[in-house]
C-alpha positions in Angstrom: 9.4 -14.8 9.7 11.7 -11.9 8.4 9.0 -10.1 7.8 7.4 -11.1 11.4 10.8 -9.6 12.8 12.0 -6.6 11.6 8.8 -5.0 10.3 9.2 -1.2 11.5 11.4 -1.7 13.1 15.2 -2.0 12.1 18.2 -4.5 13.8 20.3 -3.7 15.8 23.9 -3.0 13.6 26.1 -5.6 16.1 22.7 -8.3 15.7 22.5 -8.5 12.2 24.7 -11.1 11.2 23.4 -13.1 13.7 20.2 -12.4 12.7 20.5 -12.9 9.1 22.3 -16.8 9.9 19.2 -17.3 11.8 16.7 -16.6 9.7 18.9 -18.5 7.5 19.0 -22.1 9.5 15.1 -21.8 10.8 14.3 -21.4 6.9 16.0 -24.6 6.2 14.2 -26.8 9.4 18.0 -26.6 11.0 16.4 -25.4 14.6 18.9 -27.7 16.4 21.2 -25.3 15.1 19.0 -22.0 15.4 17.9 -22.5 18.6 21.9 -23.1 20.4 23.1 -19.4 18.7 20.4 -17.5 19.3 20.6 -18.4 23.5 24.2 -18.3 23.5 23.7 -15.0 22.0 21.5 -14.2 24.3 23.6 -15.2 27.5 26.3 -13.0 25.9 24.1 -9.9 25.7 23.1 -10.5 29.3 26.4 -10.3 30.5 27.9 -7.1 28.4 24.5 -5.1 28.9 22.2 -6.6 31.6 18.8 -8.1 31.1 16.6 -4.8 30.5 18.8 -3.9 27.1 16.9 -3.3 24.1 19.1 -5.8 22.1 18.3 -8.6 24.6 15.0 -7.8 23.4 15.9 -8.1 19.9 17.1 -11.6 21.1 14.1 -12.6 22.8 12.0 -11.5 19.8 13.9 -13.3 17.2 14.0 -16.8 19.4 10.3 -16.4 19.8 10.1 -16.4 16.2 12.0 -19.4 15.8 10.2 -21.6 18.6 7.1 -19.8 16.7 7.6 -21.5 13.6 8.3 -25.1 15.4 5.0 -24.4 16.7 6.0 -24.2 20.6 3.4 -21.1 21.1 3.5 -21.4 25.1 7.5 -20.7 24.6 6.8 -17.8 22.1 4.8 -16.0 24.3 6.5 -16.2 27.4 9.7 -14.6 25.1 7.4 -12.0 23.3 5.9 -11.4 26.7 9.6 -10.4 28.2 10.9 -8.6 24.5 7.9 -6.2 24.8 8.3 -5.6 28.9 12.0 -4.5 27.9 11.0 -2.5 25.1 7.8 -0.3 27.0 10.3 0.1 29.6 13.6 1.0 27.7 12.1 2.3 24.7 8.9 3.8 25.3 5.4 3.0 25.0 5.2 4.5 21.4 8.8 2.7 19.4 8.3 1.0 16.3 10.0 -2.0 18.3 7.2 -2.3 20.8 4.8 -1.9 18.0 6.9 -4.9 16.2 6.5 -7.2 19.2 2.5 -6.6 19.9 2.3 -7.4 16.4 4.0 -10.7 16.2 2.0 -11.6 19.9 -1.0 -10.6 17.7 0.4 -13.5 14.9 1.2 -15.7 17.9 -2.2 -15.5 19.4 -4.0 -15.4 15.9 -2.1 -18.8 15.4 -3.5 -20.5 17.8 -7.0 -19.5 17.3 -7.2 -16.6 19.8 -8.5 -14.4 17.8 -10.1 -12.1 20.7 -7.0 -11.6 22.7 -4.9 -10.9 19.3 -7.1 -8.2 18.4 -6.2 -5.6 20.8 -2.7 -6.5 20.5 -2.8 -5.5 16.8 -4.5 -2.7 17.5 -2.4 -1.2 19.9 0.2 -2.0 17.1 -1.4 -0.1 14.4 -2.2 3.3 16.9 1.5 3.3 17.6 2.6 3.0 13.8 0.0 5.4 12.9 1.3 7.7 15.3 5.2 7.2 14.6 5.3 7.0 10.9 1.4 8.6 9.9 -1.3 7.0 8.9 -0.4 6.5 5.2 2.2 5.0 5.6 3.0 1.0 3.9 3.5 -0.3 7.2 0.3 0.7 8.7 -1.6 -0.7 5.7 0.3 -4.0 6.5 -0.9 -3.7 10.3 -4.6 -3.2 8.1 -4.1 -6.4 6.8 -3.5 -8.4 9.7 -6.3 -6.9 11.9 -8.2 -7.3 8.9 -7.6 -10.9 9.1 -7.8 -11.4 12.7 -11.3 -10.0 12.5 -12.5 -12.1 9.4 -11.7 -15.4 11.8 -14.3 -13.5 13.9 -16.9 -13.0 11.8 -16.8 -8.9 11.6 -17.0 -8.5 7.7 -17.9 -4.9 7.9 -14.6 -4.1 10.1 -13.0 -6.6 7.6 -13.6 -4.3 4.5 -13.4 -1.4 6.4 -9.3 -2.3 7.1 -8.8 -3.8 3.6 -10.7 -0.9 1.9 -8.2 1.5 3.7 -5.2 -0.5 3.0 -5.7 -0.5 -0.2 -6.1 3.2 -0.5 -2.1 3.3 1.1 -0.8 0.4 -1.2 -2.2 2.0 -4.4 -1.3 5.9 -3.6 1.6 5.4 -1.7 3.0 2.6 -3.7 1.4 2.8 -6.7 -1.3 0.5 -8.7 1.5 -1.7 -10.0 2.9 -2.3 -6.4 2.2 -6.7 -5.4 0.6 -5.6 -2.1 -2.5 -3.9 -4.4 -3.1 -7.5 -5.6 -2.5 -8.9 -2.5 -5.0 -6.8 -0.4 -7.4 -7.1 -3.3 -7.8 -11.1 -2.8 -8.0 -10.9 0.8 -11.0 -8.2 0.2 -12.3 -10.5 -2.4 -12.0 -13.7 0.2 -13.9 -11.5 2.7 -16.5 -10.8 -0.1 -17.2 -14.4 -0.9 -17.7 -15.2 3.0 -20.4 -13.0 2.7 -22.0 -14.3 -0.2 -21.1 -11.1 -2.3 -19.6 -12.5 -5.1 -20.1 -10.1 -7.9 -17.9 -7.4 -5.9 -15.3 -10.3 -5.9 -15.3 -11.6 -9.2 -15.0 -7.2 -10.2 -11.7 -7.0 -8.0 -10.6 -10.5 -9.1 -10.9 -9.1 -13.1 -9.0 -6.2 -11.9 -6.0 -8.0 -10.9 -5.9 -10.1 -14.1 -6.6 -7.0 -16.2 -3.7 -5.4 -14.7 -1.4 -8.3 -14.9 -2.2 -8.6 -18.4 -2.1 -5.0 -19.3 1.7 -5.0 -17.8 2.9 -7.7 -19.7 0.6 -7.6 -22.7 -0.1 -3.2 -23.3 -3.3 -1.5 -23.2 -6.4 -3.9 -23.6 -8.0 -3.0 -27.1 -9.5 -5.2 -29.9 -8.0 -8.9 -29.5 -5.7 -8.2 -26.8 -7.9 -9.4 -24.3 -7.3 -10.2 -20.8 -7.9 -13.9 -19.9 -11.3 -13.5 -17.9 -12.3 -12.3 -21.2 -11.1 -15.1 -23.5 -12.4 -17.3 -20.3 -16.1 -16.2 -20.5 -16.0 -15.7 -24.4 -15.4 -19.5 -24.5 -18.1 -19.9 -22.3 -20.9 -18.0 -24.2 -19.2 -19.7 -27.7 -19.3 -23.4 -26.2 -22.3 -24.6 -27.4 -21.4 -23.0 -31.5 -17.9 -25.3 -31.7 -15.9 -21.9 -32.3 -14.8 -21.0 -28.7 -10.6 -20.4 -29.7 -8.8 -23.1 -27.7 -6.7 -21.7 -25.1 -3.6 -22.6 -26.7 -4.2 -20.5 -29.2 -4.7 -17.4 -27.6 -1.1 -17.2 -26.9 1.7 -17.0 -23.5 -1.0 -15.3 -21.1 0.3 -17.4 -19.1 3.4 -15.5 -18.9 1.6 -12.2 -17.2 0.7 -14.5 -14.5 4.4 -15.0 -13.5 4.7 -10.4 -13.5 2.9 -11.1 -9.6 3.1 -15.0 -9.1 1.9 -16.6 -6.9 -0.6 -13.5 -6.5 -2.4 -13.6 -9.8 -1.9 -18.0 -9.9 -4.1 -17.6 -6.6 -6.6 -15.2 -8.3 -6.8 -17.3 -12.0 -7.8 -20.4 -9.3 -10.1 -18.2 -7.1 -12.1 -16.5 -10.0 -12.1 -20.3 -11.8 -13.9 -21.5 -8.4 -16.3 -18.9 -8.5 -17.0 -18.9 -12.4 -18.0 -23.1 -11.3 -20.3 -22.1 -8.4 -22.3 -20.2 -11.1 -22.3 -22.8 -13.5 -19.5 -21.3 -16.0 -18.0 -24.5 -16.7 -15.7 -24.1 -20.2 -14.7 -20.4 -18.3 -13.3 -21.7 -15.3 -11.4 -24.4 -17.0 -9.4 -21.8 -19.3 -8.6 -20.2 -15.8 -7.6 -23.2 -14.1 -5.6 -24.1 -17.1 -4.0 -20.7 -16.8 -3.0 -21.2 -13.6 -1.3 -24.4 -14.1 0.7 -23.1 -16.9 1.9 -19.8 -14.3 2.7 -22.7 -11.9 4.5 -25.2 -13.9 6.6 -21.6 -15.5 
């Protein structure tokens, strides 16, 4: 939801206590709480600066959030529907803010399986960040990755890797190949692969991940320092000679998984999944065992 709120777009100074207390109380399930102070804080701001303020949109847009994550959509939207009225007509067509609020309609929409009428709305989003902050920038490859989404629940894969493709290129040269969002954006390209059937480019971007993971924690792969997929499918082709090395013995890979947890958990249980649709067995168990270790650390 924090995310939801404030991407490109930064609160208002004199909101962001209020903000902060709650995104505090809706974290914790205390609506009953959330709900009260956001409209008396929004009665307030309708008294000291009139209805068509861009804070009152702030309001609006935060309180939509919060009925969002009770799951009162028909609320949201009417709320997200007024924050973004406010915002075209005090701010511009072009603000971050406006961008902000089509984006989390686009969410809202998405949510509730409207993937046609979201679409547009995140595309409008991603013009306007494109053409505020350029079209490199982190937040526009984040606007990638939810169009990208929205069109996967569509059925478009070739716009799906098309949008992931290109948010990855931001992520890795803007942020660098270390950055979480490069692993992130890597298994929601791989997902969108194994729709499709196309398994072999996922299981490649899955080994990335790992090999990075275990290249971070572990240094540069050489000799025995091997990354897990490789101890995985070693064990695999050694099964049947009774000399596979048991997993334990291979030492605390386990502990690179934690460096992007739960990023690289979710890829040692995806790549374990796919290594059992082709029959690997004894390689998908080391995986799977690898990933419970990373989630009981």
């Amino acid at each position: 939801m924090v995310a939801s709120a404030t991407a490109g777009y930064e609160i208002p100074a004199r909101l962001r206590t209020l903000h902060n207390l709650v995104i505090q109380y809706a974290s914790q399930g205390r609506y009953e709480v959330a709900v009260p102070l956001c409209k008396q804080a929004l009665e307030d701001l309708e008294k000291t600066s009139g209805h068509d303020h861009p804070d009152v949109a702030t309001m609006l847009n935060i309180l939509a959030l919060v009925y969002r994550d009770q799951n009162k959509y028909k609320e949201a939207a009417n709320l997200l529907n007024e924050a973004l009225h406010i915002r075209e007509k005090t701010l511009g067509e072009n603000h971050p803010a406006v961008a902000a609020t089509l984006n989390n309609l686009a969410v809202l929409y998405g949510k509730r399986g409207k993937y046609k009428e979201a679409e547009p709305l995140c595309k409008r989003a991603l013009e306007i960040r494109e053409k505020v902050l350029g079209s490199d920038h982190p937040d526009v490859a984040k606007q990638l990755n939810n169009l990208a989404l929205l069109c996967q629940n569509q059925g478009k894969y070739e716009e799906v890797e098309q949008y992931y493709r290109r948010a990855l290129h931001i992520y890795e040269s803007k942020l660098g190949p270390d950055d979480p969002n490069v692993a992130k954006t890597k298994n929601n390209l791989s997902s969108a692969y194994l729709k499709q059937g196309k398994y072999k480019e996922a299981e490649v971007l899955y080994k990335q991940i790992l090999t990075r993971a275990h290249e971070r924690e572990f240094g540069e792969i050489a000799g025995d320092n091997k990354p897990i997929w490789q101890v995985a499918e070693e064990r695999e082709d050694n099964k049947h000679k009774g000399d596979g090395a048991a997993y334990q013995d291979y030492g605390g890979w386990h502990k690179a998984a934690k460096v992007d947890s739960p990023t690289v958990t979710t890829t040692l249980k995806n790549l374990g999944a796919l290594y059992r649709r082709q029959g690997k067995y004894e390689a998908a168990e080391t995986l799977e065992d690898a990933a419970l270790r990373a989630k009981k650390q």
